[in-house]
C-alpha positions as CSV (number, residue, x, y, z in Angstrom):
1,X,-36.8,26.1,-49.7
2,X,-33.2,25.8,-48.5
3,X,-32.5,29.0,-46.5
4,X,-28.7,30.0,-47.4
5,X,-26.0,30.1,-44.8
6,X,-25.3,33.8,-43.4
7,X,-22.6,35.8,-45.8
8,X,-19.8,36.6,-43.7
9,X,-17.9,39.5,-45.2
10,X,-14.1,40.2,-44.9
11,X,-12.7,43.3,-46.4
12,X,-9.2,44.6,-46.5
13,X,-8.9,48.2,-48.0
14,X,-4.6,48.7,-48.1
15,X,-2.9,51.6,-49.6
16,X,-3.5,50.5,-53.5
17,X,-5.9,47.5,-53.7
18,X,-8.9,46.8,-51.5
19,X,-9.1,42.9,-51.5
20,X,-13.2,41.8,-50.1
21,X,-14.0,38.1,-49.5
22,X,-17.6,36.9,-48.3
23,X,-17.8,33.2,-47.4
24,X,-20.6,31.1,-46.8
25,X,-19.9,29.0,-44.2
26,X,-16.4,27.7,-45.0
27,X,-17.3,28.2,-48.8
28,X,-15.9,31.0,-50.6
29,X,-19.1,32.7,-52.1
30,X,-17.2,36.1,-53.9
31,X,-13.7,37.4,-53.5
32,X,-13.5,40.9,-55.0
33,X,-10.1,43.0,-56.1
34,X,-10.5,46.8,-56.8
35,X,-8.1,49.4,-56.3
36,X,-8.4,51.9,-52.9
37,X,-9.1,55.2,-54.8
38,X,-11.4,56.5,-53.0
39,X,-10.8,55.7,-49.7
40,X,-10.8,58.3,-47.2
41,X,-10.7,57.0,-43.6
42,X,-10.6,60.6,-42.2
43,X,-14.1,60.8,-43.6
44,X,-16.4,59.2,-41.3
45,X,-19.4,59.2,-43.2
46,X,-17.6,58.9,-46.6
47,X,-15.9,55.9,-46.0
48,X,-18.9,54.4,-45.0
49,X,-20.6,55.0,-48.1
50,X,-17.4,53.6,-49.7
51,X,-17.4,50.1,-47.7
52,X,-21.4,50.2,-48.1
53,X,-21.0,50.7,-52.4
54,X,-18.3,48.3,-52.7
55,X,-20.2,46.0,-50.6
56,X,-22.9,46.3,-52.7
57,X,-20.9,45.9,-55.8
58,X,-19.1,42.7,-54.9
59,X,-21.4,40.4,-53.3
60,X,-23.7,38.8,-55.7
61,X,-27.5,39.4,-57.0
62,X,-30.0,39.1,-54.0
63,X,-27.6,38.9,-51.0
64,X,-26.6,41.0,-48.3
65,X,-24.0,40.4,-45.4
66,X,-24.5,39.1,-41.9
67,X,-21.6,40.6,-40.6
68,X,-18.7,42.6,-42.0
69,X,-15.3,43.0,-40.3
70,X,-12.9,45.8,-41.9
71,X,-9.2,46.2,-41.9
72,X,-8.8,49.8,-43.0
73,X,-5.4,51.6,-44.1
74,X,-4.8,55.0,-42.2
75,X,-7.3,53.9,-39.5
76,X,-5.0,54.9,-37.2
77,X,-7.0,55.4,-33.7
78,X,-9.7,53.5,-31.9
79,X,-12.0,56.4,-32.2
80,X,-11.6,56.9,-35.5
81,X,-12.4,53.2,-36.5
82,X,-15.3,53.3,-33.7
83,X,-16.8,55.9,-36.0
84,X,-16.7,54.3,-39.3
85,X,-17.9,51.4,-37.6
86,X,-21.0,52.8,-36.3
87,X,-21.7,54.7,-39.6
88,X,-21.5,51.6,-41.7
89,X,-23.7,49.7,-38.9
90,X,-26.4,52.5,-39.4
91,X,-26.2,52.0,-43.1
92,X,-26.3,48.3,-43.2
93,X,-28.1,47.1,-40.1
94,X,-25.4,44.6,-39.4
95,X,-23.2,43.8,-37.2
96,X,-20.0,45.5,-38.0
97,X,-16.2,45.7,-37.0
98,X,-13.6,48.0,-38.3
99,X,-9.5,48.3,-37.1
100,X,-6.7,49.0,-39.0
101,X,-4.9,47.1,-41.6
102,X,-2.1,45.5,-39.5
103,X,-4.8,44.3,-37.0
104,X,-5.6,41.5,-39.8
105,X,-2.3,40.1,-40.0
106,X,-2.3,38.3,-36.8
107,X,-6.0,36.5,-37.5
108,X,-4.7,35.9,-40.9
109,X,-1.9,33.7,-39.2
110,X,-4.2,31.9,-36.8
111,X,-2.2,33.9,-33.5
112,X,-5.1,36.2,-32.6
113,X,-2.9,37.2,-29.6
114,X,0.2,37.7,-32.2
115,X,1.9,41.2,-33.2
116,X,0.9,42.6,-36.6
117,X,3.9,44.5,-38.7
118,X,3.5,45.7,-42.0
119,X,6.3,47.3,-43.6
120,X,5.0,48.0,-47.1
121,X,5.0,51.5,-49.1
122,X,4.7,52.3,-44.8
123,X,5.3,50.6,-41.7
124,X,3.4,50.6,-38.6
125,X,3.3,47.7,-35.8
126,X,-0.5,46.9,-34.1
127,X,-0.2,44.1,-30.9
128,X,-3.0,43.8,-27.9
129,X,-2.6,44.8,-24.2
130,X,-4.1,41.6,-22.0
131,X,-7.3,43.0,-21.6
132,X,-7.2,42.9,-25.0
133,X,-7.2,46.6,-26.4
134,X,-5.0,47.0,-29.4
135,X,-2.2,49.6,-29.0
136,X,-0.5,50.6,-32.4
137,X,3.0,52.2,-33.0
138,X,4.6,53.8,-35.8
139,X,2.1,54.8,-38.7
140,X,3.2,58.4,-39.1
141,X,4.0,58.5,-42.6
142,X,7.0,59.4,-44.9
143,X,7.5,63.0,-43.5
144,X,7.8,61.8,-40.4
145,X,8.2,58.6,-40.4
146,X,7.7,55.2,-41.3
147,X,11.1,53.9,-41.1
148,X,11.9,50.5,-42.9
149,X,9.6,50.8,-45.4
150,X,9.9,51.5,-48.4
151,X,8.8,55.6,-49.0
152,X,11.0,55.6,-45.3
153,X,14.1,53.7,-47.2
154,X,14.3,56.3,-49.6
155,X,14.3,59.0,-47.4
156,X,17.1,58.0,-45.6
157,X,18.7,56.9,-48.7
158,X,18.4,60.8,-49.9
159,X,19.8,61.6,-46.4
160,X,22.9,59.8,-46.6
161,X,23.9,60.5,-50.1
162,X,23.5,64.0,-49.0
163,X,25.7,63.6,-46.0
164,X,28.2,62.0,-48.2
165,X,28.2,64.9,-50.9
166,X,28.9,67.1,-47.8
167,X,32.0,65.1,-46.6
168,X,33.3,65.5,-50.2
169,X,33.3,62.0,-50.9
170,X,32.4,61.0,-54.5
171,X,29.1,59.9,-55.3
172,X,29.3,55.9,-55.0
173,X,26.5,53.1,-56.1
174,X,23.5,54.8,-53.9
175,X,24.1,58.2,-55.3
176,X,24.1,57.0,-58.8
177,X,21.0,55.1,-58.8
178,X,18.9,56.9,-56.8
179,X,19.6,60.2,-59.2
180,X,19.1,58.3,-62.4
181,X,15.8,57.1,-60.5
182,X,14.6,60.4,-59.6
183,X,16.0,61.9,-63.2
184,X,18.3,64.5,-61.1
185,X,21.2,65.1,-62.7
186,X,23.2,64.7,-58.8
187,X,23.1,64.9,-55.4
188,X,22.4,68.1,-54.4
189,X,18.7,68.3,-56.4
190,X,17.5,65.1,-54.7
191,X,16.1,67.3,-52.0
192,X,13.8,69.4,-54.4
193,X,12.9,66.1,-55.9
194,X,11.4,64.7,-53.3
195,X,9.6,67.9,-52.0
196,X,7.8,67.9,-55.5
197,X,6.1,64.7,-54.9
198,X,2.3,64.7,-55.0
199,X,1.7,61.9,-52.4
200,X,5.5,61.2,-50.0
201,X,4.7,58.1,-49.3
202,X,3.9,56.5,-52.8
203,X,6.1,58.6,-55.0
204,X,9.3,57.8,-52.8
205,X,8.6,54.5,-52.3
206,X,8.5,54.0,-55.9
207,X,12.2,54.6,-55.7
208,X,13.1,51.6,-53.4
209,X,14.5,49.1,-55.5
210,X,17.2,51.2,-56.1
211,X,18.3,51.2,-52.5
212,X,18.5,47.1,-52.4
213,X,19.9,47.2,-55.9
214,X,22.9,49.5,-54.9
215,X,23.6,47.5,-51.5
216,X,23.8,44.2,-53.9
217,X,26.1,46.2,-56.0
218,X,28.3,47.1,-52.9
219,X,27.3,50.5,-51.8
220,X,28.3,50.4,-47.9
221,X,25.7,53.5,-47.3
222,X,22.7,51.3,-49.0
223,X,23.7,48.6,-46.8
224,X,23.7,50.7,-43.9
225,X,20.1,52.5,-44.6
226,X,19.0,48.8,-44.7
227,X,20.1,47.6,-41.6
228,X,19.2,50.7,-40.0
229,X,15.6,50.4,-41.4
230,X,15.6,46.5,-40.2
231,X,16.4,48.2,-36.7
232,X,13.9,50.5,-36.9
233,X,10.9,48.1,-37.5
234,X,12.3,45.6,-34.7
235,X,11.7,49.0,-32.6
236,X,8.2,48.6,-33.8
237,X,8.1,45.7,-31.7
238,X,10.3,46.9,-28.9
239,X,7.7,49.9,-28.0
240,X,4.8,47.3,-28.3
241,X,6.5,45.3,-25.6
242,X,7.1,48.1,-23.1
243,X,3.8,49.0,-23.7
244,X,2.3,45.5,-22.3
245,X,1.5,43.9,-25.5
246,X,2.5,40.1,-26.2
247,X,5.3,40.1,-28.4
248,X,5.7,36.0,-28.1
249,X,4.6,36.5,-32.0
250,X,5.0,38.4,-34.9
251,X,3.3,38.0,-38.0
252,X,5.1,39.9,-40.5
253,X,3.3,41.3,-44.2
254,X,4.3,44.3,-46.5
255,X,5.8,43.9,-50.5
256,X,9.1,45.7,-49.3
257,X,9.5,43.9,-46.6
258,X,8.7,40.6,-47.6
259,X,10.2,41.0,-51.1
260,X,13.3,42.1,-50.1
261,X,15.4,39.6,-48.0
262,X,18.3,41.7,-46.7
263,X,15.7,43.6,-44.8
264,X,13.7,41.1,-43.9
265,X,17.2,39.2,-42.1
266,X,17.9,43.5,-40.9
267,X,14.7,42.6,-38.6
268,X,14.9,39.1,-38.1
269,X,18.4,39.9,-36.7
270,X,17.7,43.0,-34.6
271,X,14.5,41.7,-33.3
272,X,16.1,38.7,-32.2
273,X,19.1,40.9,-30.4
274,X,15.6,43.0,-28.5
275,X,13.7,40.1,-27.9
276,X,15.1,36.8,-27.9
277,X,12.3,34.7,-27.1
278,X,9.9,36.2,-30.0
279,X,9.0,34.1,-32.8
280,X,8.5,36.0,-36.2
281,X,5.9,34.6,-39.2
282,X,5.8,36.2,-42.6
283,X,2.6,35.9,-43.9
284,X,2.3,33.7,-46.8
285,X,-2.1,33.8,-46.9
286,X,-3.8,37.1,-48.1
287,X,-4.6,39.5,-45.0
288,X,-8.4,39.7,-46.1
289,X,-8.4,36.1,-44.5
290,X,-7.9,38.1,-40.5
291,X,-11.0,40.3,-42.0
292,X,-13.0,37.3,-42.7
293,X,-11.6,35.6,-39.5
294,X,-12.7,38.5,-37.1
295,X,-16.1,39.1,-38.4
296,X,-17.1,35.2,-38.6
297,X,-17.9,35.7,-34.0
298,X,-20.2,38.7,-35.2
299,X,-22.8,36.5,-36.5
């Protein structure tokens, strides 16, 4: 009997959708969409449970894994992903990897050493010291900050309408679509608003579009929250540098930024102005291909 090539298993668990792919060799044996609910990487021993179930669920009758590498949304330290990692070891008796999300990007691209930025519903930057420990900026969320993307956008948005009303000036493009987006009636209730959101980060950034939407009307203060957002993620990179990472590449992933090209050309623009001899990538192959990348040594 024909003994089956090891599964290697790839999972990517964003903010919405968890995307898993196990490959046989170079054969794609199962590649499995859910959405995240669920997912608490702050649990140790729950999120292991959830990576073990969904696992389970995905790969087909009769198999198990060889090796599972995991790029985890809000894994946000080295300890923390060291402890999912060695709870989902214990449960599967495999060898195991877990890092954050943005630590796919640049296996995804085929630039192992690359930078990984992600400016999605959040934005956070992940790049590798030379002795090859991964260093991550940015990541704090919509309260604080995550600049760039898009629950940050909004935020910033909200500020600057604000500022406006203050100066007197009527309410232009910005004002008018971010109210009829929030169903305020104007300025001054934006504020409460937003502070009745359940979740910050995917209730404001549901509001984005009309921040890009007023700039391509004309709204000078849209325009300016974007280019001031594209600054902000090319700081992303900036810290990474002064920090010791490689910064010779960027691979860049996220639906706001991505989707949206006068933020994309923001970054672009002020990364080039930071760092002149960095190359950027978007990435145009799903991130789940770093997961499956990383754990394919494991075996």
């Amino acid at each position: 009997m024909q003994v089956p090539p090891p599964l290697t298993v790839g999972i990517d668990v964003g903010g919405t959708k968890t995307h898993l792919r196990a490959c046989a060799g170079a054969d794609t044996v199962t590649d499995h969409v859910r959405p995240s609910d669920g997912w608490r990487p702050h649990d140790t021993a729950g999120a292991a449970d959830w990576l073990a179930a969904l696992i389970h669920d995905a790969l087909p009758p009769g198999t198990a894994p060889a090796a599972v590498a995991v790029g985890g949304h809000a894994c946000e330290t080295p300890r923390q992903c060291a402890g999912i990692r060695a709870a989902l070891h214990t449960r599967l008796g495999v060898p195991c990897l877990v890092v954050g999300d943005a630590e796919l990007l640049a296996p995804a691209a085929g630039l192992p050493d690359g930078v990984g930025l992600v400016a999605g519903t959040g934005s956070v930057a992940v790049g590798r010291l030379p002795d090859g420990t991964a260093v991550q900026v940015g990541g704090w969320g919509a309260a604080l900050g995550d600049e760039g993307a898009s629950a940050g956008l909004v935020r910033e948005a909200a500020r600057a309408v604000w500022a406006a009303h203050d100066r007197a000036e009527p309410p232009d493009e910005l004002a008018r679509l971010l109210t009829a987006s929030l169903h305020v009636p104007e300025v001054p209730a934006l504020g409460a608003a937003l502070e009745a959101a359940a979740s910050f980060s995917a209730e404001w950034g549901r509001h984005a579009p009309s921040v890009f939407e007023a700039a391509a009307a004309g709204s000078s203060l849209a325009r300016t929250v974007i280019a001031d957002g594209g600054r902000a993620l090319a700081e992303l990179v900036v810290r990474l540098a002064a920090r010791g990472a490689s910064v010779a590449d960027v691979v860049v992933a996220g639906g706001t930024v991505l989707a949206q090209p006068a933020l994309y050309t923001a970054f672009t623009e002020a990364l080039a102005l930071a760092l002149p001899d960095t190359r950027t990538h978007p990435l145009r192959v799903p991130p789940v291909e770093g997961a499956v990348a990383l754990a394919r040594p494991l075996t």
